[in-house]
KOLBASE-803033 format. One record per residue (C-alpha): residue number from 1; x, y, z. Coordinates in Angstrom, 3 decimals. Example, Ala and Ser with C-alpha at 12.3 -4.5 7.8 and 13.67 -1.06 7.14 Angstrom:
// KOLBASE-803033
1,12.300,-4.500,7.800
2,13.670,-1.060,7.140
//
This chain:
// KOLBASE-803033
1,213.279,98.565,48.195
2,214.064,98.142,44.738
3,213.650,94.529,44.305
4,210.703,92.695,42.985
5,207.491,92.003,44.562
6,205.961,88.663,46.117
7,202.273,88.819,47.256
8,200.863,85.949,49.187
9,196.833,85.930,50.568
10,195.603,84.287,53.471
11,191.521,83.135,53.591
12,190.122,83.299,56.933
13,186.437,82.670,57.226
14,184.613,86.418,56.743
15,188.493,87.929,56.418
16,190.826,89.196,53.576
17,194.887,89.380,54.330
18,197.189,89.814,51.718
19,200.915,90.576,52.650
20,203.717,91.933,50.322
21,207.195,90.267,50.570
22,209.948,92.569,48.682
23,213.014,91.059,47.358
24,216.558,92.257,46.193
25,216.902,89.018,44.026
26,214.825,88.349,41.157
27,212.151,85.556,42.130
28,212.403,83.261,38.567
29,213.422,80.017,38.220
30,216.218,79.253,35.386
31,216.274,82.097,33.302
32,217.753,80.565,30.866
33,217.938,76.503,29.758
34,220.895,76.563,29.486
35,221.693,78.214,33.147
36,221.472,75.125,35.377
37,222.433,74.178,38.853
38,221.062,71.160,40.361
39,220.270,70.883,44.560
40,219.965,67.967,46.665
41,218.423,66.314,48.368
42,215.527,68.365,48.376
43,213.957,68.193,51.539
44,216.988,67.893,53.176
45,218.356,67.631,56.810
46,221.158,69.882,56.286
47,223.879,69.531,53.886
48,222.813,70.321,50.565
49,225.073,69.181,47.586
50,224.746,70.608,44.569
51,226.043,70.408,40.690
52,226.510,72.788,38.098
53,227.892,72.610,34.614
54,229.474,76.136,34.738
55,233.319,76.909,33.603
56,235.912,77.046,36.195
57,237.176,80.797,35.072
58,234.253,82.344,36.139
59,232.732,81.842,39.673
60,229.042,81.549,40.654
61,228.055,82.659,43.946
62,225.778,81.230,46.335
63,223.405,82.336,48.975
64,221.349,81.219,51.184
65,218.422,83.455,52.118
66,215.782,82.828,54.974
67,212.015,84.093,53.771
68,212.088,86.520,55.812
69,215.302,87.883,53.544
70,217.808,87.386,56.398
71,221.365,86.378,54.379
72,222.596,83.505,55.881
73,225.737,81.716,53.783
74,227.512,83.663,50.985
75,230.366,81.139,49.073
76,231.658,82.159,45.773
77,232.332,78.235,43.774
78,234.979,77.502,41.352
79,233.836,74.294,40.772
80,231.403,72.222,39.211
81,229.820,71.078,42.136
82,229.931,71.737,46.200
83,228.108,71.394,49.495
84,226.331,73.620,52.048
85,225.787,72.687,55.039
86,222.753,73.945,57.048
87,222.521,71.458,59.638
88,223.165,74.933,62.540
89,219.749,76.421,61.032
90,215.677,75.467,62.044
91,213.577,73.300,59.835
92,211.753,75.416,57.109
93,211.609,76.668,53.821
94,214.904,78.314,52.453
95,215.778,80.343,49.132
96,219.114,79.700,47.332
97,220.566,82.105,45.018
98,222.940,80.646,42.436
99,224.395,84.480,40.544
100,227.019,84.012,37.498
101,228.458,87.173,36.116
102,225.477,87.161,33.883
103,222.991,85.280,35.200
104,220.604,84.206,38.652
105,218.783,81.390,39.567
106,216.740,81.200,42.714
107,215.602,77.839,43.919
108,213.552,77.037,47.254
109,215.121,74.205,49.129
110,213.043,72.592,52.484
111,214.973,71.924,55.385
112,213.645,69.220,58.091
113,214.858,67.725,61.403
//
């Protein structure tokens, strides 16, 4: 893959794991200040609403991504703000990825029953 690399460890008593996530999105968190789109509620149950202070020329797509990299919801926005709704999906931790022509934001959102 040519996307960027995630490494996570696990301690077990007298045992060493380490396992290597790969990613086709970068893995940062607002680029740049003035690149912002706001999620909520975060935890959530299932819809997720969200703002962003973009122009109305140039959509921003979003996606939703499962950790194991599994694309779930792909919407391209025109406005400034919206709603996903992931009530049809299991509790857990979920990556959204907010891309402009020139920019990408990816922010974790935690879904709960």
């Amino acid at each position: 893959m040519n996307g960027d690399s995630l490494y996570a460890g696990v301690s077990v008593p007298g045992q060493i794991s380490k396992a290597r996530f790969y990613s086709d999105f970068p893995i940062a968190l607002d680029p740049d200040p003035d690149f912002r789109i706001h999620i909520y509620p975060n935890p959530s149950s299932g819809l997720i609403k969200f703002i962003w202070p973009g122009d109305q020329k140039n959509p921003m797509e979003i996606t939703v991504f499962s950790l194991s990299g599994q694309k779930l919801i792909s919407n391209l926005i025109y406005d400034y703000s919206g709603e996903i709704d992931l009530s049809g999906y299991q509790s857990g931790i979920y990556l959204v990825v907010a891309r402009t022509e020139n920019q990408v934001i990816t922010k974790k959102i935690i879904l709960y029953r």
